[in-house]
PDB file of N, CA, C and O in Angstrom:
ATOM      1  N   UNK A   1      10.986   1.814 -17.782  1.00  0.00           N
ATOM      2  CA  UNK A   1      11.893   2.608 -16.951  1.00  0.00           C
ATOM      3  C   UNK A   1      12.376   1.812 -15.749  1.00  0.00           C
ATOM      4  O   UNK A   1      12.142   0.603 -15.735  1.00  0.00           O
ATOM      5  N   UNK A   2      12.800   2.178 -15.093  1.00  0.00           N
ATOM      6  CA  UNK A   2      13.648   1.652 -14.063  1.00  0.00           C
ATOM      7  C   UNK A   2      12.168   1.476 -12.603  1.00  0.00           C
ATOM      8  O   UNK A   2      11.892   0.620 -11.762  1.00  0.00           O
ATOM      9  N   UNK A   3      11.844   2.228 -12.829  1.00  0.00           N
ATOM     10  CA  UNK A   3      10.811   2.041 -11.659  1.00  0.00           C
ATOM     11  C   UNK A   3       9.842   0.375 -12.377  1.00  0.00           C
ATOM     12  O   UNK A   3       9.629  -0.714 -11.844  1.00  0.00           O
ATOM     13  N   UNK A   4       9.650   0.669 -13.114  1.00  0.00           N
ATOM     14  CA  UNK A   4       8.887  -0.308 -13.917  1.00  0.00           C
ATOM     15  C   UNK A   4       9.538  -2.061 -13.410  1.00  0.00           C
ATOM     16  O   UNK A   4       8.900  -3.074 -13.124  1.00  0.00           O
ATOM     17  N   UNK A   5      11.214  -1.783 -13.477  1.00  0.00           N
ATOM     18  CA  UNK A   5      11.607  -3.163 -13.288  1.00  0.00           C
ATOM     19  C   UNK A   5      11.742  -3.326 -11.915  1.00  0.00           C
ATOM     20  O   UNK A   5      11.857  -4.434 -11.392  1.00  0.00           O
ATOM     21  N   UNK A   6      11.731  -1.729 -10.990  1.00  0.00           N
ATOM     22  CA  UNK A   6      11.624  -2.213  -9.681  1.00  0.00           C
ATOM     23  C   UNK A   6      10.118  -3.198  -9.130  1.00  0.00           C
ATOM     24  O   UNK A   6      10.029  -4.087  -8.283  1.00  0.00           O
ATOM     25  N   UNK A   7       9.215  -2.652  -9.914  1.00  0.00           N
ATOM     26  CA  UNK A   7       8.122  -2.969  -9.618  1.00  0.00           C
ATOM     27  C   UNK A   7       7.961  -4.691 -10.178  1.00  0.00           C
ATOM     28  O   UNK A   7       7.352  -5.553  -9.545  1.00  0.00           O
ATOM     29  N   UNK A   8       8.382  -4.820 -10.970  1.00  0.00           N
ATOM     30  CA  UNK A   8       8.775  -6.496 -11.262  1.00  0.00           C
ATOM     31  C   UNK A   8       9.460  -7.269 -10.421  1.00  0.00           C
ATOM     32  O   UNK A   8       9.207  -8.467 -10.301  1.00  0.00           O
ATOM     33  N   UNK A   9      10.260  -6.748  -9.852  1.00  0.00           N
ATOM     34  CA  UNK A   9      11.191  -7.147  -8.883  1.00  0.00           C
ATOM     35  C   UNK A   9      10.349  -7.392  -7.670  1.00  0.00           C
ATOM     36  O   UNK A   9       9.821  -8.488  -7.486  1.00  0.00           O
ATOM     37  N   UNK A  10      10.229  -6.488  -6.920  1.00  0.00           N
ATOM     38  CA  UNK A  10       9.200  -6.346  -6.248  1.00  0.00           C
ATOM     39  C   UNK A  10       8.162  -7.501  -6.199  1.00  0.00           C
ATOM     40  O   UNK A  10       7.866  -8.009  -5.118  1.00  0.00           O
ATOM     41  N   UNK A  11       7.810  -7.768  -6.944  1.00  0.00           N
ATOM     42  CA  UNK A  11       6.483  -9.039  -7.178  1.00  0.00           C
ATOM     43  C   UNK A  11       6.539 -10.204  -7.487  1.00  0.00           C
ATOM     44  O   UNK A  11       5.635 -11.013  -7.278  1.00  0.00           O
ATOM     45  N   UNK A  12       7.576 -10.440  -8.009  1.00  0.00           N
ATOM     46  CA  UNK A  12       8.516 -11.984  -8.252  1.00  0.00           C
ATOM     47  C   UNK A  12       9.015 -12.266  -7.166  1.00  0.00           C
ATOM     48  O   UNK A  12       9.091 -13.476  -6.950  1.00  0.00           O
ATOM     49  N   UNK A  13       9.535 -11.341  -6.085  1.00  0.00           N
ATOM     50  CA  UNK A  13      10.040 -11.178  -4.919  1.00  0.00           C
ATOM     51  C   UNK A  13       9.133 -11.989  -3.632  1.00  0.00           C
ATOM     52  O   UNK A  13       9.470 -12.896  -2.871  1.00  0.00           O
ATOM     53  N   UNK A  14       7.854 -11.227  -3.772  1.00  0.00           N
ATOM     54  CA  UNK A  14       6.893 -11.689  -2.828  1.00  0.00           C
ATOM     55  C   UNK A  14       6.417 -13.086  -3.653  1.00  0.00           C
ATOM     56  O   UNK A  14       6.112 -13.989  -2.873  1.00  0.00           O
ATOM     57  N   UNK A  15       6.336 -13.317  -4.605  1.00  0.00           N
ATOM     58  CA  UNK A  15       5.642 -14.678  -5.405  1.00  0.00           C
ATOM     59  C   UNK A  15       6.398 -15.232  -4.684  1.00  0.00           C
ATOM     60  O   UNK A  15       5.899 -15.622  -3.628  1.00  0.00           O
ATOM     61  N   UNK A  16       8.085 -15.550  -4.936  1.00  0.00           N
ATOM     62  CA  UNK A  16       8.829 -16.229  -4.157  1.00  0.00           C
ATOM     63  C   UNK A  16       8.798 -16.589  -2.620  1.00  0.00           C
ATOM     64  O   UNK A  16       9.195 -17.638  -2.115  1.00  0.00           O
ATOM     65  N   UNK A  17       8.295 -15.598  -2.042  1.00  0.00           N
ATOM     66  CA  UNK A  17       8.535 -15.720  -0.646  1.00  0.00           C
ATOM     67  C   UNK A  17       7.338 -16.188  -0.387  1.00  0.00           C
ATOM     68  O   UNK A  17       7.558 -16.274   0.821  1.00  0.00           O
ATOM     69  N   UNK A  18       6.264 -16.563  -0.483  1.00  0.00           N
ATOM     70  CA  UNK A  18       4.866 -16.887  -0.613  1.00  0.00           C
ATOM     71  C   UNK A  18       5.494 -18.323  -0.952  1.00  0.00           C
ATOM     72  O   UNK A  18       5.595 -19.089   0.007  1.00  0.00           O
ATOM     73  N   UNK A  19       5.989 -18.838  -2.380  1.00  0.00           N
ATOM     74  CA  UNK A  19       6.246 -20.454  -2.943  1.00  0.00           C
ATOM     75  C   UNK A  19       7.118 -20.751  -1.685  1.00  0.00           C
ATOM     76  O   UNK A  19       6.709 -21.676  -0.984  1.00  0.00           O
ATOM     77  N   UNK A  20       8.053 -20.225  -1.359  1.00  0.00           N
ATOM     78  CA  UNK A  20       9.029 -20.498  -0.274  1.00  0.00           C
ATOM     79  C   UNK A  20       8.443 -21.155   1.471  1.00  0.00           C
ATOM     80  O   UNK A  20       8.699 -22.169   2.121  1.00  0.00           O
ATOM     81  N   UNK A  21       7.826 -20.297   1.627  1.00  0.00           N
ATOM     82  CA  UNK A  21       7.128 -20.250   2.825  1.00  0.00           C
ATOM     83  C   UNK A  21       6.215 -21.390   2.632  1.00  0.00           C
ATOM     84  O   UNK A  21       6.302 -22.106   3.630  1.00  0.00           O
ATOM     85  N   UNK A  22       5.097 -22.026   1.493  1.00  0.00           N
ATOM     86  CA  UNK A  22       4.885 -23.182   1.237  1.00  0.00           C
ATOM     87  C   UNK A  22       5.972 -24.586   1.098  1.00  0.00           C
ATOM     88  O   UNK A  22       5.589 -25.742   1.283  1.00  0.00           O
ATOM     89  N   UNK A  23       6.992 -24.304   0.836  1.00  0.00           N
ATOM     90  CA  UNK A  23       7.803 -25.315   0.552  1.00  0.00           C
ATOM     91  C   UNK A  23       8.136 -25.674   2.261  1.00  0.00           C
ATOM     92  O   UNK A  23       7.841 -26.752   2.777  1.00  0.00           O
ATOM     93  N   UNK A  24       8.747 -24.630   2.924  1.00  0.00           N
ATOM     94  CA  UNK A  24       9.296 -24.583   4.372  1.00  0.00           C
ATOM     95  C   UNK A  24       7.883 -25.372   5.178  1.00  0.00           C
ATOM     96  O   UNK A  24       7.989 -26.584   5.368  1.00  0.00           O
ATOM     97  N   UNK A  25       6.746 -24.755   5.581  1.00  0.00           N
ATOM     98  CA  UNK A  25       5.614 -25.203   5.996  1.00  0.00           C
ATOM     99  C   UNK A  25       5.028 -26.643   5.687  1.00  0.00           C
ATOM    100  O   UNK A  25       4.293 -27.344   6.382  1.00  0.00           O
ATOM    101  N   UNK A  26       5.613 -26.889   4.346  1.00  0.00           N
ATOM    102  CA  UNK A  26       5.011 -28.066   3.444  1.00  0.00           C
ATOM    103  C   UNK A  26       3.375 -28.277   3.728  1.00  0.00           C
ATOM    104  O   UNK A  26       2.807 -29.284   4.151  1.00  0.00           O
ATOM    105  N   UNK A  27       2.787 -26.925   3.335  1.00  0.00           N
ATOM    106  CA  UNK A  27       1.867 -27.159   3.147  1.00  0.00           C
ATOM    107  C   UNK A  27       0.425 -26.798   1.922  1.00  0.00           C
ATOM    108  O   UNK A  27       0.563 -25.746   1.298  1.00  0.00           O
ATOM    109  N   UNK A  28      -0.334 -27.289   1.741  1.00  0.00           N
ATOM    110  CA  UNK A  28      -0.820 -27.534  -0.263  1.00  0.00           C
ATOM    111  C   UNK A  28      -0.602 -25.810  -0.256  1.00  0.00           C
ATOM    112  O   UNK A  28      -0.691 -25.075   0.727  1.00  0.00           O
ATOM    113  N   UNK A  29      -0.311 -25.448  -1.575  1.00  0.00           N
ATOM    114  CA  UNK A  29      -1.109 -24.275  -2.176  1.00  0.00           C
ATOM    115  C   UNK A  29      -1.808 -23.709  -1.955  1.00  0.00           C
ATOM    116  O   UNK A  29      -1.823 -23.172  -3.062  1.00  0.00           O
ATOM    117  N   UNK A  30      -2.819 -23.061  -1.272  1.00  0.00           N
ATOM    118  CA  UNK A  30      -3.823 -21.857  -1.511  1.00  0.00           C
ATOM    119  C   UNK A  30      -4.431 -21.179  -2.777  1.00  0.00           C
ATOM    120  O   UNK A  30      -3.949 -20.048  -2.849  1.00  0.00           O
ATOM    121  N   UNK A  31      -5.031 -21.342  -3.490  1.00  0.00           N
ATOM    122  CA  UNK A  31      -5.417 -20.300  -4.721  1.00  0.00           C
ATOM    123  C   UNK A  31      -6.013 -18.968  -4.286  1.00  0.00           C
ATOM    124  O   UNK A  31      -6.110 -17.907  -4.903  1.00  0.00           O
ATOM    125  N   UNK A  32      -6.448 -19.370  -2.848  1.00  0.00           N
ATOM    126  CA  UNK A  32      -7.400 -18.416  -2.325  1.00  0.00           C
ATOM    127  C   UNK A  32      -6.783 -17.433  -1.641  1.00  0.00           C
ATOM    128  O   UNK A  32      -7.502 -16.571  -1.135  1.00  0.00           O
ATOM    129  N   UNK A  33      -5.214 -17.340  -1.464  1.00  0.00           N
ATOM    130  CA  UNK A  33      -4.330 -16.820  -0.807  1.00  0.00           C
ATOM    131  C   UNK A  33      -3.839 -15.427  -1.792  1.00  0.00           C
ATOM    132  O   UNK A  33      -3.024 -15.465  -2.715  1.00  0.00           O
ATOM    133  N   UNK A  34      -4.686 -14.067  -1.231  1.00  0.00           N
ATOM    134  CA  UNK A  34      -4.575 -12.926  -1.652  1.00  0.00           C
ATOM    135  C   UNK A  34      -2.851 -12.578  -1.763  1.00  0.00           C
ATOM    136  O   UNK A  34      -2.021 -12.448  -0.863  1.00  0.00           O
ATOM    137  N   UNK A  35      -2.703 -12.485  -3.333  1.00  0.00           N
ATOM    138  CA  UNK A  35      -1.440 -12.288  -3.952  1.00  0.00           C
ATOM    139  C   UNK A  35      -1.594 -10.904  -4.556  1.00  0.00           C
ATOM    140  O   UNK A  35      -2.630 -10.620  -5.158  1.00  0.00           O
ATOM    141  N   UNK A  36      -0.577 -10.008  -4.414  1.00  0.00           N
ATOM    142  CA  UNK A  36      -1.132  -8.369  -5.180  1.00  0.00           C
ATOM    143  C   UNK A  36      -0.384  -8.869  -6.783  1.00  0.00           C
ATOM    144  O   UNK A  36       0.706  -9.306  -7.151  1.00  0.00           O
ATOM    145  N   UNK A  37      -1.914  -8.440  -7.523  1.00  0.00           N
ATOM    146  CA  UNK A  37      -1.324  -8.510  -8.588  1.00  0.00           C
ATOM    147  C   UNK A  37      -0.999  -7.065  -9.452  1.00  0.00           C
ATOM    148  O   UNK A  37      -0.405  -7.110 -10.530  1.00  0.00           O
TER     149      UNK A  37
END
């Protein structure tokens, strides 16, 4: 349903802004960095 792809959206959204904010910062990855899954 439509809520369903909001909710995809939604979370690819923050993945991005999380990879982003590493790229800008240039700094390593985190694994340990609480992501909602």
């Amino acid at each position: 349903g439509k809520r369903h792809h909001q909710a995809v959206i939604a979370l690819a959204r923050r993945r991005v802004n999380v990879l982003w904010a590493v790229v800008q910062n240039r700094t390593p990855f985190q694994t340990g960095f609480k992501m909602a899954a």
